[in-house]
Every structure is written in structure tokens, then in C-alpha cells.
C-alpha positions in Angstrom: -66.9 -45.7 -16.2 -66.9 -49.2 -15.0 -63.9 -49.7 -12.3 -62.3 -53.2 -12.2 -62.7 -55.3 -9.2 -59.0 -55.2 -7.8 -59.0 -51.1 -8.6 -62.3 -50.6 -5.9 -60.1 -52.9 -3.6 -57.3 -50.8 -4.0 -59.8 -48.2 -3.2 -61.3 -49.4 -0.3 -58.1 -50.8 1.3 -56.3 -47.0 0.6 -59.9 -45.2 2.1 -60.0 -47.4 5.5 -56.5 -46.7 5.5 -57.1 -43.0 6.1 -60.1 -43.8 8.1 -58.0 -46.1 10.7 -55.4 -42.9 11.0 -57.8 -40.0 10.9 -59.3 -38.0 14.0 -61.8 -36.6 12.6 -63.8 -37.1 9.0 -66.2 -34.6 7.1 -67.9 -35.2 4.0 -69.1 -32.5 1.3 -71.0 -32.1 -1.9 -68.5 -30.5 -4.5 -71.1 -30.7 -7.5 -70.4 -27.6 -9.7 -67.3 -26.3 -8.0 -64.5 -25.8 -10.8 -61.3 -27.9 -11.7 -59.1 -24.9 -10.1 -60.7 -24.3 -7.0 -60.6 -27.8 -6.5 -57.2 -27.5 -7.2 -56.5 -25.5 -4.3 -58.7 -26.4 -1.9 -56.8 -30.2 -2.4 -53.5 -28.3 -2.0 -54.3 -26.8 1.1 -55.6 -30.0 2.5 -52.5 -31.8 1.8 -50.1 -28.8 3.2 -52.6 -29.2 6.6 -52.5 -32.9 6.6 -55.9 -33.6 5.7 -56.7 -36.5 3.3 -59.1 -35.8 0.8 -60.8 -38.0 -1.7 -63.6 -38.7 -4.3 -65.0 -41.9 -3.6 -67.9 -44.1 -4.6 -70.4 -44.0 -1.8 -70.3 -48.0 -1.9 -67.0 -48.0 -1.8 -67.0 -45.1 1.1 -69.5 -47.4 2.9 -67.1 -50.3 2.8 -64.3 -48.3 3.7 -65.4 -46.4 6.6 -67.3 -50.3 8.0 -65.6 -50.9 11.4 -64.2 -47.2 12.1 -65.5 -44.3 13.9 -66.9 -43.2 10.7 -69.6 -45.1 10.2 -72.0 -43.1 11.9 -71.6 -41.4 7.9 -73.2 -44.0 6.0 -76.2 -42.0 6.0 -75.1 -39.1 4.4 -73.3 -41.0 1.5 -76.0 -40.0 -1.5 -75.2 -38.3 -4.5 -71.2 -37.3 -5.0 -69.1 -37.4 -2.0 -66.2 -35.6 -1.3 -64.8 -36.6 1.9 -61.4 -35.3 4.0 -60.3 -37.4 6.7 -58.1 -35.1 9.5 -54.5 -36.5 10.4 -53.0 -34.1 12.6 -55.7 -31.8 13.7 -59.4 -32.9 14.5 -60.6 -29.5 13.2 -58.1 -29.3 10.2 -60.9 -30.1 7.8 -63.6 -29.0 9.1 -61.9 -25.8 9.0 -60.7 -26.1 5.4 -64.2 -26.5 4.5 -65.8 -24.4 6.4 -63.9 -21.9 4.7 -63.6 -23.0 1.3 -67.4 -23.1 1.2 -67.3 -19.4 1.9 -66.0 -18.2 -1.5 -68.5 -21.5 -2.6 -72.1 -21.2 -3.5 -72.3 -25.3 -4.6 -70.0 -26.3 -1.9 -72.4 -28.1 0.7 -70.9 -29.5 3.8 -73.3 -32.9 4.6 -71.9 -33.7 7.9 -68.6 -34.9 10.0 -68.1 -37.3 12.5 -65.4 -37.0 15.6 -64.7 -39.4 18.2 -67.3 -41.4 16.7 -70.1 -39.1 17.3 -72.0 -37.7 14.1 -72.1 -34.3 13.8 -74.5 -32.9 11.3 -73.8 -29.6 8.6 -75.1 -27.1 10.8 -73.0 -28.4 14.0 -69.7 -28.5 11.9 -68.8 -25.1 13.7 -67.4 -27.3 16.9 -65.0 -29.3 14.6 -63.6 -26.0 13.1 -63.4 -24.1 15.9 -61.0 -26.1 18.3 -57.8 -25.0 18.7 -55.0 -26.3 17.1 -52.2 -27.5 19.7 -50.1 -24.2 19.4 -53.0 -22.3 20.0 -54.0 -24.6 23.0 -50.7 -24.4 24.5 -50.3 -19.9 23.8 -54.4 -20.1 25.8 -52.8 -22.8 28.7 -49.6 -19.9 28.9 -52.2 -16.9 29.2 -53.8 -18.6 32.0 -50.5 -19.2 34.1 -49.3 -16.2 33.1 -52.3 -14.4 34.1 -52.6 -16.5 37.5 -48.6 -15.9 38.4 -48.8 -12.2 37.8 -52.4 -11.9 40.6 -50.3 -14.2 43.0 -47.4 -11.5 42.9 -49.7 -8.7 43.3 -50.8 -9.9 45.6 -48.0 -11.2 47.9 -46.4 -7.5 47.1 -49.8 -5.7 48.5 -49.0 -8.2 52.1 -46.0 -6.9 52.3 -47.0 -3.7 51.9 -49.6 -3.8 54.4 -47.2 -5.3 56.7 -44.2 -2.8 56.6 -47.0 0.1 56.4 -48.4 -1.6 60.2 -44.5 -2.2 61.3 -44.0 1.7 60.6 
């Protein structure tokens, strides 16, 4: 299906758009995956704020020129699903990680963060980081956990000390 020339510029300009505002990027194969389950896996992305999109991989390579995700280029062959995170770096990388779990022709290629390429098998950094809810709760524990010894410990001096006053 032949795409007129101000529809790919439409294209690119709404593509670099996402790229400018995302954190993080990760691209996927989604040959034989059904209508539904795409469905859903583009509802979830949306409700998590991640961009996902269909694109040309000329068009992707124009799109992407001049952001942190051009160290994809390489991995634009064949179709190209790819999900550009807005809120969370590891929102789509986590989407997809699990998504390719129920799956079988759901290939993650790669992501890229911070402008360093990270390739399918590494994608398990993206999707673990914590969200910022999660990172604040581990920063509480920790203080928490610190404050708590400090007492202790203050209460077991003045322990000692009114035990060697006696």
C-alpha cells in the first residue's frame, strides 16, 4: 500500500515526536501475534504511558535520526513494532517482557536507554528498575531500618550506663 508523501511526514514528524519525549525505546517483532492480543497489549501501553507504534523501518530511521535512539537503526529489518517509554524508563520494557510470555512470535530485537543500546537478551535491566513508588517504599525501608538500629542502640547505652550507675 503506497503512502503519500505528506502522510510518511506526518509519520515521521509524530515518531520523533515520541522519540524527543521518551526515556527509554524498545523495539519488537509482532509477526503472527493476533488482532486481539494486540489489542491489549496496545491498551496497556497507553494506560502505562508508553507510546507504541507500527512504523516503516525507513520511516523509523528518519524518525529516531538525531535522538538517543539511533543506536536502533540496526535492528530496523523486517516489521517493527516499537514503544517509546514516557513516564517510566522500564514501562515498556516491562510490558514486553511480559507480553512475550503468553507469546511464542513475540520477539523483543533490542532497546536503547540513555542512549546506550541494549540488546534482547539484556532487556531484563530496562524491566527491572523500579518504578518511582517503588524507589521511594526501598529509600523508606532503608531509613526506617537505619532509625530503628540507631535507637537500639542509644537504648542499650543507656542501659549499660544506669546498670554501671547501680
Amino acid at each position: 500500500m503506497a503512502i503519500k508523501l505528506e502522510d510518511k511526514k506526518a509519520i515521521v514528524a509524530e515518531v520523533n515526536e515520541a522519540a524527543k519525549a521518551g526515556l527509554s525505546a524498545v523495539v519488537a517483532d509482532a509477526r503472527g501475534v493476533t488482532v486481539g492480543a494486540m489489542t491489549g497489549l496496545r491498551k496497556e501501553a497507553r494506560e502505562a504511558g508508553v507510546y507504541v507504534k507500527v512504523v516503516r523501518n525507513t520511516l523509523l530511521k528518519r524518525a529516531v535520526e538525531g535522538t538517543q535512539f539511533e543506536v536502533l537503526n540496526d535492528v530496523f529489518k523486517g516489521p517493527t513494532l516499537i514503544a517509546f517509554s514516557n513516564e517510566h524508563p522500564g514501562a515498556a520494557a516491562r510490558i514486553f517482557k511480559e507480553f512475550s510470555k503468553g507469546q511464542d512470535k513475540f520477539e523483543i530485537k533490542a532497546a536503547a536507554f540513555e542512549g546506550q543500546f541494549l540488546a534482547a537478551n539484556q532487556i531484563d535491566v530496562l524491566a527491572t528498575l523500579p518504578t518511582y513508588n517503588e524507589a521511594v517504599a526501598q529509600l523508606m525501608s532503608v531509613i526506617q531500618g537505619a532509625t530503628s538500629k540507631l535507637a537500639r542502640t542509644l537504648a542499650a547505652i543507656r542501659d549499660q550506663k544506669e546498670g554501671a550507675a547501680a
